[in-house]
C-alpha positions in Angstrom: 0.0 0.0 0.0 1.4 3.2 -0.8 2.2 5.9 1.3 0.0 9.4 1.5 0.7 12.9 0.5 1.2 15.0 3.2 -0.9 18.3 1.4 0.9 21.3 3.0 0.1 24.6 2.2 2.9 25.0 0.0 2.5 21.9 -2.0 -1.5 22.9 -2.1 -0.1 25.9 -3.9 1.8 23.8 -5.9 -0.8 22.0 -7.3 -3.1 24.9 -8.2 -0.2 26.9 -9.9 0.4 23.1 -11.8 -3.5 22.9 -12.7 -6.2 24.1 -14.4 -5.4 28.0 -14.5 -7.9 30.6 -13.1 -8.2 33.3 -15.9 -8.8 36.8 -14.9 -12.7 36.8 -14.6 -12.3 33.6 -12.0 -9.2 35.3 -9.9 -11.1 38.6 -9.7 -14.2 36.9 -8.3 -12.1 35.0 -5.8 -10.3 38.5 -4.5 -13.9 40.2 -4.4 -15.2 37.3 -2.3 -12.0 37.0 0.1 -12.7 40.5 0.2 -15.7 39.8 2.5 -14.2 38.5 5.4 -15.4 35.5 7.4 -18.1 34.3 5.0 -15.1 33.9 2.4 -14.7 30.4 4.1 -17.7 29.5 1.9 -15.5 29.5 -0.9 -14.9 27.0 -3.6 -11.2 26.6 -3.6 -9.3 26.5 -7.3 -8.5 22.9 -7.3 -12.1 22.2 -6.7 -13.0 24.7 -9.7 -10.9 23.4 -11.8 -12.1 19.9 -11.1 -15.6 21.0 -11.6 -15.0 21.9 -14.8 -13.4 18.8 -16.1 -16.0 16.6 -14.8 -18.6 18.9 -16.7 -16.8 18.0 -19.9 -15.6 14.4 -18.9 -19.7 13.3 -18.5 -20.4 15.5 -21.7 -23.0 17.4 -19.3 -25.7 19.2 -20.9 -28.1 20.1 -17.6 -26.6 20.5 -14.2 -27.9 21.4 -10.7 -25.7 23.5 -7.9 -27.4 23.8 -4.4 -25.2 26.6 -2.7 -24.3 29.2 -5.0 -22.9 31.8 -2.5 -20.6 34.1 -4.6 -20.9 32.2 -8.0 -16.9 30.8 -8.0 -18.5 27.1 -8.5 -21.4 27.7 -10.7 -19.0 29.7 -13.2 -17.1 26.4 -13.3 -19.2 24.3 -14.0 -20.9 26.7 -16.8 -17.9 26.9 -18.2 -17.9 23.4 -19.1 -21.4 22.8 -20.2 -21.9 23.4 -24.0 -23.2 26.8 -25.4 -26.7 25.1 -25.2 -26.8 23.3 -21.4 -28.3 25.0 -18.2 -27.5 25.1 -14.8 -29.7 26.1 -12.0 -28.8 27.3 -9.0 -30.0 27.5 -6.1 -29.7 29.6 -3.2 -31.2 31.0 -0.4 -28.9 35.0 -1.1 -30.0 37.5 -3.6 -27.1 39.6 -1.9 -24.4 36.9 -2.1 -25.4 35.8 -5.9 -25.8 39.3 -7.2 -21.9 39.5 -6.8 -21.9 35.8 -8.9 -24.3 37.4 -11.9 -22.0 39.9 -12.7 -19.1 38.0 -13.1 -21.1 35.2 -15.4 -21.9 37.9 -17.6 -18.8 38.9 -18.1 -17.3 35.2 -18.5 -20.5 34.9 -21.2 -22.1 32.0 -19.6 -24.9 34.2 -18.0 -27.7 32.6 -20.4 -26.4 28.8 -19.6 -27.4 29.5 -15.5 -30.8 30.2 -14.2 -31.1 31.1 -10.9 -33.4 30.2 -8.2 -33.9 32.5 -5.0 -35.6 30.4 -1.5 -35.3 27.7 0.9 -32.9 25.3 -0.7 -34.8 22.6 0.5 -38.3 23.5 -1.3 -36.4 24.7 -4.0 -34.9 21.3 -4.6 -38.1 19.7 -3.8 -39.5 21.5 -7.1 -36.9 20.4 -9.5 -38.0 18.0 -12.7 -36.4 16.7 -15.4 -33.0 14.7 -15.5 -29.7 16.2 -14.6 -26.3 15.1 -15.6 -24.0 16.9 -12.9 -25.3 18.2 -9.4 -22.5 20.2 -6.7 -24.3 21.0 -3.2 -22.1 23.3 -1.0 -25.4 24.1 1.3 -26.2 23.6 4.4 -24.7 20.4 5.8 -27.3 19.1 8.0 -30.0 18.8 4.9 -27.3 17.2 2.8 -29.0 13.7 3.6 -32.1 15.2 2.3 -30.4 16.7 -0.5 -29.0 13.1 -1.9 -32.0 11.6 -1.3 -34.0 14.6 -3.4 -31.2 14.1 -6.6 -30.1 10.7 -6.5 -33.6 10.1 -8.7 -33.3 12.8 -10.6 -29.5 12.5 -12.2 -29.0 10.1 -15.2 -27.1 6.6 -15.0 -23.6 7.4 -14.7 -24.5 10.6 -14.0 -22.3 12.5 -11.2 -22.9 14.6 -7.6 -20.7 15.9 -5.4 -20.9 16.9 -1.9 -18.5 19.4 -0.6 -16.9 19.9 2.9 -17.2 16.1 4.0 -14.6 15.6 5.8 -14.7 18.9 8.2 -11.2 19.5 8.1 -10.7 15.9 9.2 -12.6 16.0 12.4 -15.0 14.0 10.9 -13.0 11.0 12.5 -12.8 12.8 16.0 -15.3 11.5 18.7 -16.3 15.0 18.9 -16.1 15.0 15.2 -19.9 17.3 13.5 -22.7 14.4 13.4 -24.1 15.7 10.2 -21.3 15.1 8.3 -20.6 11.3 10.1 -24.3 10.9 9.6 -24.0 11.9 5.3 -21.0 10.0 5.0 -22.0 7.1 6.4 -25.4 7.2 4.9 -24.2 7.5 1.0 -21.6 4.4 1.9 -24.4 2.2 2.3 -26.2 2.6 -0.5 -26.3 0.4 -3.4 -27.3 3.1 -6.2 -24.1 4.7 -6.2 -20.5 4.4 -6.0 -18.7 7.1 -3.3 -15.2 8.3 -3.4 -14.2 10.7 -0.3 -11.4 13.1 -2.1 -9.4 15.0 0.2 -9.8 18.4 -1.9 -10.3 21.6 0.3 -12.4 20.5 3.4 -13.5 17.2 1.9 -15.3 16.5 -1.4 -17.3 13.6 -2.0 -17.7 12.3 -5.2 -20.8 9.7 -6.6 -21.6 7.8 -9.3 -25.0 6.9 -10.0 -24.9 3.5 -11.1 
């Protein structure tokens, strides 16, 4: 078995600088929303952008769901790789927050791929038809249980979610460790219409497969 990569800061940065680049629409966004403060925690970090795009493209994604929007940094990745014709709705509970994410997908051109939906997350998800390719939630943790369980029908065979901050900067394996997260995790590894991988990107991002 081998051994694991120690991620340190440095090599974190490393790796971004060695990935997918952030152009100058995507960097500016990130400074306006580090600009913020404390709710800049809420942020997608570049790796996970960058990964978010590539998946887009690798299941040839034409309709995709985000629940979490915040700031916009994740839905312009995932825009970015849906085809001039595929849609993205987000959802989110902000009209402050996403205003800031609106102008920056008009400038990156992908403004008309994203619809935007403005309420309760929950409801909001509750209300969606159709089948999906692609979902991200990056919402509330506690409803991410009720989350899966409201997409897992609704993406396409082979289709993909992912679940951010799963591992809670690894106290998830801590006695004291958030139940919400222990409760997700071990909720999704149970169940036989998908396949989970736990990545250790940013704070934890779980990836699945519906078979």
């Amino acid at each position: 078995m081998g051994s694991q990569v120690q991620v340190t800061d440095e090599l974190h940065d490393y790796m971004v600088a060695h990935g997918m680049p952030l152009d100058p629409i995507a960097t500016e966004l990130v400074a306006e929303t580090q600009a913020l403060g404390d709710e800049a925690e809420m942020l997608t970090t570049p790796d996970q952008a960058g990964l978010l795009t590539t998946l887009t493209r690798l299941t040839s994604a034409r309709r995709a769901v985000e629940i979490g929007t915040f700031t916009g940094f994740s839905a312009l990745a995932i825009a970015r790789g849906l085809p001039a014709d595929g849609q993205l709705i987000c959802l989110d509970a902000s009209d402050e927050w996403t205003s800031i994410g609106r102008r920056y997908w008009e400038r990156a051109g992908v403004a008309d791929r994203i619809e935007l939906r403005i309420g309760d997350g929950h409801e909001l998800a509750a209300e969606l038809d159709g089948s999906f390719d692609l979902a991200f939630v990056d919402a509330d943790k506690p409803g991410y249980v009720d989350y899966f369980e409201k997409l897992v029908p609704l993406i396409r065979p082979n289709g993909v979610l992912l679940f951010d901050n799963t591992l809670a900067g690894g106290r998830v394996v801590n006695a004291d460790g958030p139940e919400d997260r222990k409760e997700f995790n071990a909720h999704i590894a149970k169940d036989d219409r998908v396949d989970v991988t736990i990545l250790g990107i940013g704070d934890g991002l779980t990836l699945v497969r519906k078979k």
